[in-house]
N, C-alpha and C positions, 0 to 999 in steps of 0.2 A: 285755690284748688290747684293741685300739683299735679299736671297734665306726664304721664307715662305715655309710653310708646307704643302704639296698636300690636298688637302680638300678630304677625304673620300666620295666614291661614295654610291649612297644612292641605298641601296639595292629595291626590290620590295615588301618583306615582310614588312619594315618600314616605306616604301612609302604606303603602303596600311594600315595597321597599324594607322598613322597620318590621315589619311583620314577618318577611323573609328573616333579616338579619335575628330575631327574635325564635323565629325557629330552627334555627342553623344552632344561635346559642347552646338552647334544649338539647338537641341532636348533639354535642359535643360532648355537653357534659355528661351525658348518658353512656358515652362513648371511653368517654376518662376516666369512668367507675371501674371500666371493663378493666383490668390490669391484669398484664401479663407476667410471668415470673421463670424464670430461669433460661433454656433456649429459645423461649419463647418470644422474651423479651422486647426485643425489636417490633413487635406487633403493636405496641406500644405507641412507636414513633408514630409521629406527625410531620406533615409540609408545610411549610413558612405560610403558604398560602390557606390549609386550613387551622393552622396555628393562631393566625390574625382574624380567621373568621370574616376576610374581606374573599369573596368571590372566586371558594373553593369548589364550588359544584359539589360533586360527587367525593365521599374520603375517600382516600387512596386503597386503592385494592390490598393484599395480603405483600402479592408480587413487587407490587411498587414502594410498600413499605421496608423490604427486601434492601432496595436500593437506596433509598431515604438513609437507611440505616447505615450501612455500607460505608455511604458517603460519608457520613458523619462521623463514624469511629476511623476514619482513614484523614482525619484534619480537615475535614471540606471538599476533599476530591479524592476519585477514583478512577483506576483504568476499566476498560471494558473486561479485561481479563481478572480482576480484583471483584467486578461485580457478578459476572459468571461465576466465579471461585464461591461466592461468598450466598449467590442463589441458591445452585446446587447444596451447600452446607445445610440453608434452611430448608431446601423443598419440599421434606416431608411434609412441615409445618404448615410451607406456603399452601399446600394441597390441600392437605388437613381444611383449612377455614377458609379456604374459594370455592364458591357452591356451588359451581360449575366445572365438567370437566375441562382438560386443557388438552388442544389440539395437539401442542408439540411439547418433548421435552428442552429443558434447558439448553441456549446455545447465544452463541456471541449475536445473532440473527435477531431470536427471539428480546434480547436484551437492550439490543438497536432500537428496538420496535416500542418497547419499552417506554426508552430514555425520549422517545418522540413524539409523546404525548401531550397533548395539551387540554386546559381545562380553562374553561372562558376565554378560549382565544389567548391565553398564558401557557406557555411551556413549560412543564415541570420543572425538565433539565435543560441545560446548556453545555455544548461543547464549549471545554477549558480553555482561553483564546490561546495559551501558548504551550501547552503538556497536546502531544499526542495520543488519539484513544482514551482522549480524558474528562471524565463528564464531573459538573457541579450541580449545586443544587440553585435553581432559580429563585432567589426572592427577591426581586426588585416589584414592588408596589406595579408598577406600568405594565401595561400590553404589549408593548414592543420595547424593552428594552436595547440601550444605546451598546455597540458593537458588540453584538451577541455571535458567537460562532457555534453554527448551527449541523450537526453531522448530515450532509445531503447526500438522498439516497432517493431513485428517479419513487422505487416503491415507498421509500421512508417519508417521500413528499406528497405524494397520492394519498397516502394513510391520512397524517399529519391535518390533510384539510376537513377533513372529517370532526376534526379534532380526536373526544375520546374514545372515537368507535378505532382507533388502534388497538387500544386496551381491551377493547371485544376482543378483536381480531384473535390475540393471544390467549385468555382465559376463557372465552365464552363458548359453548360450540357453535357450528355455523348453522343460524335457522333458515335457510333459503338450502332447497336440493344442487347440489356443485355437481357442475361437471367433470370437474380434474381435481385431485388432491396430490397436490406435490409432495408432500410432506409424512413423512410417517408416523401411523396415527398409536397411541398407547391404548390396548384396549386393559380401561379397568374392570375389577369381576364386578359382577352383579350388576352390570349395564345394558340398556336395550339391546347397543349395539354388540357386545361379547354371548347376547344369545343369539342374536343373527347370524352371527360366525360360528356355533357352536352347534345350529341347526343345519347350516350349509355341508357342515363336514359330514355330518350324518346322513344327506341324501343321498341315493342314487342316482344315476342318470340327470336328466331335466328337470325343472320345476320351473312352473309360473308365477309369477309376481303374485298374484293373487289368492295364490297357494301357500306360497312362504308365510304373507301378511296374517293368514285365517291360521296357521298354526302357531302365530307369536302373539294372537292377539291377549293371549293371557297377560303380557308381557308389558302390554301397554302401555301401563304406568311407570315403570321403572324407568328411574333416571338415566342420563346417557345424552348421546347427538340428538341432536332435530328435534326436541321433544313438544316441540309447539307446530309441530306438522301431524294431518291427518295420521292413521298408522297405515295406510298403503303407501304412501307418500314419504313414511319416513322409515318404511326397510328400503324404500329402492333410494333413497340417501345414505342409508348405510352399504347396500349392497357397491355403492358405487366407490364408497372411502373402500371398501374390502376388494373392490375389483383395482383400483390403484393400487392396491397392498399385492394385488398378484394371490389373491386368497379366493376370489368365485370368478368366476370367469363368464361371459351374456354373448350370447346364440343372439346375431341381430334377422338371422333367419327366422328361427324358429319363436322369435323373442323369451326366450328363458332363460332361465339361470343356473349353473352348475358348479360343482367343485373341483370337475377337471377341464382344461383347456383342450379344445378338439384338434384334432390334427388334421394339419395342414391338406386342403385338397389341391390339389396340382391340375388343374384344367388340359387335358390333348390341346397340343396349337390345331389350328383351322388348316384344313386341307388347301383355302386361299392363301396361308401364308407364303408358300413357297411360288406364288404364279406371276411376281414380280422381280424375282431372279436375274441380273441381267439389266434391270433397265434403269439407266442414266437417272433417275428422279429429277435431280438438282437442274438438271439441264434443261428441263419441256416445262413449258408455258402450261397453263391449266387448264386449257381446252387439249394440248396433243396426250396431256396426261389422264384425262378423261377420256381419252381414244385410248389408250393402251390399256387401262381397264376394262373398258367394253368392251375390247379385242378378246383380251384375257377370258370373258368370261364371269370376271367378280361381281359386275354389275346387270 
């Protein structure tokens, strides 16, 4: 009797493992039907990392495909000014098939932001180790590939740990209410947030948050910012990207909101201001200076 070799029991980790790798397969292929054709094209592309089907995460957005592509028809590598050249060309397109608005238009910034992403603790891109401003595409199999130059940036590093909530960062809108928006926001038609501004222009005088809110609640649904926030909760997120924009303007007196900026009140100085005239400050100790107050009168 011809004794064979016990067949290795399949662990739970590799049994579930295969099952990923198994539906990633599916997901691809369903993906590669999709064909793109003429400017389109480039939609097309793929990254080494979901090419291999080894621990692509998420496919690469419209935007990153952008860049994929880029790189590709440029021999392997591209300047940051090749890749912004060549975004803007597509971004109808990119706009077109990202389901989500986008905070900012096109910019070397946005593109940084980009190139900085990572997907399994794997960086998409790599700065070029010897071309300036020149990013490649990452395919080395490993997590930390060997002298990798990496564009550092104090915000591009803060991102980066995140891994791919960069790529939020730039296509998604922000679902948490912001206090400051640096950046100028594009308002597209038919967006929650373009009837927020469309309703502001048309008030008079003051209005309340809760007034604003009960007039747009028609509105609700409609794509746009915040759209996973309450809706009182997500006009005063909009009203605060429009108040950055220098578009409504908030009464923290009054707490409301309006579309014109009030004019500056100038407060009379205090008839105390002038009853220290004359006196040495710098010089007296903090007891003789508490006497010459209470001499004064102020106190």
């Amino acid at each position: 009797m011809i004794r064979g070799r016990k067949p290795h029991a399949i662990t739970a980790a590799a049994l579930t493992k295969r099952k990923e790798q198994e539906k990633m397969e599916k997901l691809y292929y369903a993906e590669r039907k999709k064909l793109f054709i003429g400017d389109e094209e480039f939609m097309n592309t793929l990254h080494p990392f979901e090419d291999s089907k080894k621990g692509c995460g998420k496919k690469s957005s419209p935007f990153q495909k952008a860049l994929i592509a880029c790189i590709n028809e440029n021999n392997g590598y591209a300047t940051e000014q090749q890749l912004l050249d060549y975004v803007v060309k597509k971004w109808d397109i990119i706009v077109k098939y990202t389901p989500r608005a986008f905070i900012s238009e096109p910019s070397i910034r946005v593109i940084r932001l980009n190139l900085s992403v990572r997907k399994k603790a794997r960086h998409l891109f790599l700065k070029h180790p010897e071309l300036p401003d020149t990013w490649i595409i990452n395919s080395s199999p490993r997590k930390n590939p060997p002298k990798r130059t990496l564009f550092r940036n104090t915000m591009i590093d803060e991102s980066s740990e995140e891994d791919e909530k960069t790529s939020s960062e730039i296509e998604a809108p922000i679902e948490s209410e912001p206090d400051v928006i640096n950046e100028s926001y594009i308002m597209h038609k038919d967006t929650f947030e373009r009837y927020v501004e469309d309703y502001m222009k048309s008030v008079e005088g003051d209005v309340k948050l809760e007034d604003i809110a009960l007039q747009l609640s028609k509105f609700k649904d409609k794509a746009g910012l915040f759209k996973c926030l309450p809706l009182e909760r997500r006009v005063r997120a909009c009203l605060i990207v429009l108040k950055s924009e220098g578009r409504v303007f908030f009464d923290e007196k009054t707490n409301t909101w309006s579309n014109q900026k009030k004019p500056l009140i100038i407060e009379k100085s205090s008839e105390n201001n002038n009853r220290l005239t004359g006196v040495e400050i710098s010089y007296l100790t903090i007891d003789e200076m508490y006497e010459k107050i209470k001499n004064k009168g102020i106190v």
